[in-house]
C-alpha positions in Angstrom: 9.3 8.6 22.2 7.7 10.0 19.2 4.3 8.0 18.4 3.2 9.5 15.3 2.9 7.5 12.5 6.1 6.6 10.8 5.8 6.7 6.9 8.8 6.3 3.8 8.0 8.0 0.5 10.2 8.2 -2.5 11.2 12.0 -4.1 9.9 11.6 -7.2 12.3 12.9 -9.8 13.2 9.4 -11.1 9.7 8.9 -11.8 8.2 8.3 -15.3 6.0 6.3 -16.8 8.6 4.3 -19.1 6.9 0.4 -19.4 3.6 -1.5 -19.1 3.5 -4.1 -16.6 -0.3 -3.8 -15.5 -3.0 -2.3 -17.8 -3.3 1.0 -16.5 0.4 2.0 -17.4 -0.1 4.6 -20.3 3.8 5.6 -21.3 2.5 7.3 -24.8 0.4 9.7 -22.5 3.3 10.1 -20.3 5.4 11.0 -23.2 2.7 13.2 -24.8 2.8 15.3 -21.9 5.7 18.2 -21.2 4.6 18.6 -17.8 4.0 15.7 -16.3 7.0 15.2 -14.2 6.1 18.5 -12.8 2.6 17.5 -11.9 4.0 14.6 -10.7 6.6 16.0 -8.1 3.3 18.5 -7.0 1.1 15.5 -6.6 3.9 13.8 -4.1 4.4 17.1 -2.1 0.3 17.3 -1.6 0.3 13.5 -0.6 3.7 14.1 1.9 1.7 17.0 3.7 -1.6 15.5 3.7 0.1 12.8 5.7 1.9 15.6 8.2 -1.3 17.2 8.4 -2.9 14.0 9.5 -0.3 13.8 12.3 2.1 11.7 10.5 5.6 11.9 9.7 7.3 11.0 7.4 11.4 9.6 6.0 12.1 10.3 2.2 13.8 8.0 0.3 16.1 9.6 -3.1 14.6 8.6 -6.2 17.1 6.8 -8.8 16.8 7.2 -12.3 15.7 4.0 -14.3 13.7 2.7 -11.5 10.5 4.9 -12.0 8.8 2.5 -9.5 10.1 3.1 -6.4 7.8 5.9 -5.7 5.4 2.9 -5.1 7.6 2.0 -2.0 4.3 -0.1 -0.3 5.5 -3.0 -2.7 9.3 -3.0 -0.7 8.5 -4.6 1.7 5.8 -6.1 4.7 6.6 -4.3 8.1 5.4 -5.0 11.5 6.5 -4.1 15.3 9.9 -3.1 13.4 10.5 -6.4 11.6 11.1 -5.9 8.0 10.7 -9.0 5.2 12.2 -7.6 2.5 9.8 -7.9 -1.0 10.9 -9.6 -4.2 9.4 -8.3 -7.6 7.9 -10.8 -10.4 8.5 -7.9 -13.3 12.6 -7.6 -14.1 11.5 -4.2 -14.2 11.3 -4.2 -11.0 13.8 -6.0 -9.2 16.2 -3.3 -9.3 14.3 -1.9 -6.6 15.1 -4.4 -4.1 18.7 -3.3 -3.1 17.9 0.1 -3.1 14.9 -0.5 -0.8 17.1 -3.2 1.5 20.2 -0.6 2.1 17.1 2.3 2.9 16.0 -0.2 5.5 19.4 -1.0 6.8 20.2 2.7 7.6 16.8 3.2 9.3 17.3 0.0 11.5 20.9 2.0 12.3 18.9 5.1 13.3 16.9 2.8 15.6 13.3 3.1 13.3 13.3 -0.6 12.8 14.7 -4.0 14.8 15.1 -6.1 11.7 15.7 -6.8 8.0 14.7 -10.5 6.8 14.9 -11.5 3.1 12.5 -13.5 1.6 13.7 -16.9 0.4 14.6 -16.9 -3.3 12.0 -19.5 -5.2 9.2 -16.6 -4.0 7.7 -13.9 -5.0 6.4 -11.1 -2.8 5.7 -7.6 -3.1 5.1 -6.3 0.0 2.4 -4.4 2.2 0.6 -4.0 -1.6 -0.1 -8.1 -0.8 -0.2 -8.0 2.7 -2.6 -5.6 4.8 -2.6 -5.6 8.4 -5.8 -5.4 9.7 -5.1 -3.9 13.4 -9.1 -4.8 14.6 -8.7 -9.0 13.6 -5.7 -8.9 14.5 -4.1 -10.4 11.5 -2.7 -9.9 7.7 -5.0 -10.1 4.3 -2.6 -11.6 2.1 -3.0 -11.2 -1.7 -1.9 -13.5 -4.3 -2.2 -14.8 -7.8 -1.2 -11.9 -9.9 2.5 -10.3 -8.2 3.0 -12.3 -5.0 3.4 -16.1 -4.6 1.1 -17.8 -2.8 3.7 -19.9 -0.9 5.0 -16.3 0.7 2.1 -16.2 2.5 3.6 -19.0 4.8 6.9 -17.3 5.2 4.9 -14.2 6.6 3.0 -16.6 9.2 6.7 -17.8 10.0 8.4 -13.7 10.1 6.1 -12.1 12.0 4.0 -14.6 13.7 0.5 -13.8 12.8 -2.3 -15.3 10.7 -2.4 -14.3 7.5 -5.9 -15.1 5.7 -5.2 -15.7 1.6 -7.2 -13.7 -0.6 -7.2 -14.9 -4.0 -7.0 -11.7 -6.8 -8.6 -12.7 -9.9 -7.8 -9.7 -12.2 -4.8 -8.4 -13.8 -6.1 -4.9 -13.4 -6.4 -5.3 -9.7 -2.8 -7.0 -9.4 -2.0 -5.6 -5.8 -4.5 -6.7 -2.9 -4.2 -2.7 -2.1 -5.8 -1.5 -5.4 -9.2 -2.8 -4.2 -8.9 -4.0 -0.5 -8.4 -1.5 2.5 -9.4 -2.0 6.2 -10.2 0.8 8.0 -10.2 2.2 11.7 -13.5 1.5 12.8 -13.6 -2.6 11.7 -15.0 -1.3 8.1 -13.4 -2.8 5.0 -13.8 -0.9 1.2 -13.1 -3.4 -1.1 -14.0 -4.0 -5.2 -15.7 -7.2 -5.1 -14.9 -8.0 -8.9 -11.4 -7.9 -8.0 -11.6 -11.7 -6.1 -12.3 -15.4 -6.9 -15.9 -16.6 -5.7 -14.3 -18.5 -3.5 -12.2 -15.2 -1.8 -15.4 -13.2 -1.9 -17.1 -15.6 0.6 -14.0 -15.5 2.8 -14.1 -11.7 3.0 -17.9 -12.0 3.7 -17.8 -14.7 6.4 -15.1 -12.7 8.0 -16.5 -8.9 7.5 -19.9 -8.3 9.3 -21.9 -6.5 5.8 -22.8 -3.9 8.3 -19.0 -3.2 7.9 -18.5 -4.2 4.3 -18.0 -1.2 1.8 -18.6 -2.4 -1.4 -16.6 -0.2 -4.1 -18.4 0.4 -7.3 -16.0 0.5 -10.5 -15.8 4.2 -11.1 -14.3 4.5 -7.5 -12.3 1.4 -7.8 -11.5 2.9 -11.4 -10.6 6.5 -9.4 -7.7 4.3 -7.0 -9.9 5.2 -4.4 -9.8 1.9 -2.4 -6.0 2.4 -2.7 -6.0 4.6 -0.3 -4.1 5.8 3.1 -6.1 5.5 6.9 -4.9 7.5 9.7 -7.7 6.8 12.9 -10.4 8.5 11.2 -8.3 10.5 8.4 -8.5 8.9 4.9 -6.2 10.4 2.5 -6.8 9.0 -1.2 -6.7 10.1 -4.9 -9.7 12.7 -5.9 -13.2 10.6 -5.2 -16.9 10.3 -7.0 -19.2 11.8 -4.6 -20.6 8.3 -4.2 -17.9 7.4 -1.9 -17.2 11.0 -0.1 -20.8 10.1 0.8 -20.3 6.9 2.1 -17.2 7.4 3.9 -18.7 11.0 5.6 -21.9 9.2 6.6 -19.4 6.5 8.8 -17.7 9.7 10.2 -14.1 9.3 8.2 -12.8 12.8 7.2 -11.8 12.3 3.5 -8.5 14.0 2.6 -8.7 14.1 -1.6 -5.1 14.4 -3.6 -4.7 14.8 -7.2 -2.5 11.7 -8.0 -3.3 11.5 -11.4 0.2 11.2 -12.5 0.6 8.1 -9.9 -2.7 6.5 -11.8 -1.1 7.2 -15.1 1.2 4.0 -13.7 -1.7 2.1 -11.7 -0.7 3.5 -8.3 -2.5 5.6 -5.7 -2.5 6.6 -2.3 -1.3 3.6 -0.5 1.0 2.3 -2.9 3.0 5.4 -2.5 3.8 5.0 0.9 5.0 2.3 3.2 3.9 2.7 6.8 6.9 1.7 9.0 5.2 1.8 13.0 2.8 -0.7 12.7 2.6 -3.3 16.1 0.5 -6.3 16.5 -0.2 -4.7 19.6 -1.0 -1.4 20.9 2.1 1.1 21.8 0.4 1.5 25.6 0.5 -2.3 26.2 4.1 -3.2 25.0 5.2 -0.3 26.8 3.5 -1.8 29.7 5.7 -5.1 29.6 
């Protein structure tokens, strides 16, 4: 059985930067510029063989014109020990997305890659591993909500897959995916922009996070879509960083993989949002194999 990490990205030729649905969208600049698709499609191919390099591998998914989003396929969907829950976009410019991303899962559960496709009921809102992190140390999910994703989805992911999910409240429409400013990493550390959360959140992160392992993100690297960013054991791949956090990351022994994505920021997305990570288990491969 192959045990490397199993990650979709999207070809990116039906990617532009067309509409503004959070404040970091810039379609004039996109416009202005003759070679940004080109940039673009470079920028993906660095990020798909950072991720090989890493010891990943990864399933491409065809890009469709007039969904320039669905290079961002860490909003499709949550997806754990081969269960998918289908997401369901708040922006119209969105949901388009959703049957493309369901039949892509469908044909991968036929290939044997996943068990199970589940749609989320229709009165919610979710938007996928971008709200809903799984922290492999705790043993549970960080569930964002208040800008994308409903808070009531929250529940139906407790119900899916079985496993607490602790509600983080984001309190800024600049920080509208929990992944823009929220990542757990290997070693029990979380990086995380503390501006980005109610009070109220902030002292739930903190009574759950030891601060020898909180990494507080200033806002230039927040600002960078560094927090957004991609963990492989002690690999993490993430757009270009200030030297502040190359520091801090070197200094807790993570080898920092930088990618120019700044065509992918051009539309508020980064490392993690481009990619949907389809092995994760709420277990360790050796002990289920065990049973």
């Amino acid at each position: 059985m192959d045990r490397r990490p199993l990650f979709l990205m999207t070809d990116p030729s039906g990617y532009e930067v067309s509409y503004q649905i959070n404040p970091w969208m810039r379609p004039a600049a996109w416009r202005a510029d003759p070679g940004a698709g080109a940039r673009a499609a470079a920028s993906a191919e660095a990020l798909k063989q950072a991720l090989i390099a890493a010891g990943a591998q990864v399933e491409t998914l065809e890009g469709v014109r007039g969904l320039p989003d669905l290079v961002f396929p860490a909003n499709a969907a949550v997806v754990l020990d081969g269960r998918v829950l289908v997401a369901r976009f708040r922006h119209p410019e969105r949901q388009g997305e959703e049957a493309v991303f369901r039949s892509a899962f469908l044909k991968l559960k036929r290939r044997g890659k996943l068990r199970e496709v589940v749609d989320l009921p229709e009165h919610l809102f979710h938007e996928g591993a971008g709200d809903a992190i799984w922290d492999a140390g705790r043993g549970h999910f960080w569930g964002g909500y208040g800008q994308r994703s409903s808070e009531g989805a929250l529940r139906v992911i407790r119900e899916v897959f079985g496993q607490p999910v602790v509600p983080l409240q984001l309190a800024s429409p600049r920080f509208y995916h929990l992944d823009t400013c929220f990542c757990p990493l290997s070693g029990g550390e979380v990086l995380y922009y503390p501006p980005a959360f109610t009070e109220a959140t902030l002292a739930e992160i903190r009574a759950r996070v030891a601060p020898a392992q909180r990494i507080e993100a200033s806002k230039t690297e927040a600002a960078a879509f560094c927090v957004n960013a991609v963990n492989i054991d002690r690999t993490v791949i993430m757009a270009r960083a200030p030297d502040s956090l190359r520091r801090t990351l070197g200094e807790r022994g993570y080898q920092l993989v930088e990618v120019d994505l700044d065509p992918f920021i051009l539309s508020g997305g980064g490392a993690y949002c481009m990619t949907l990570r389809l092995d994760r288990a709420s277990r360790p491969a050796a002990a289920m194999a065990a049973e």
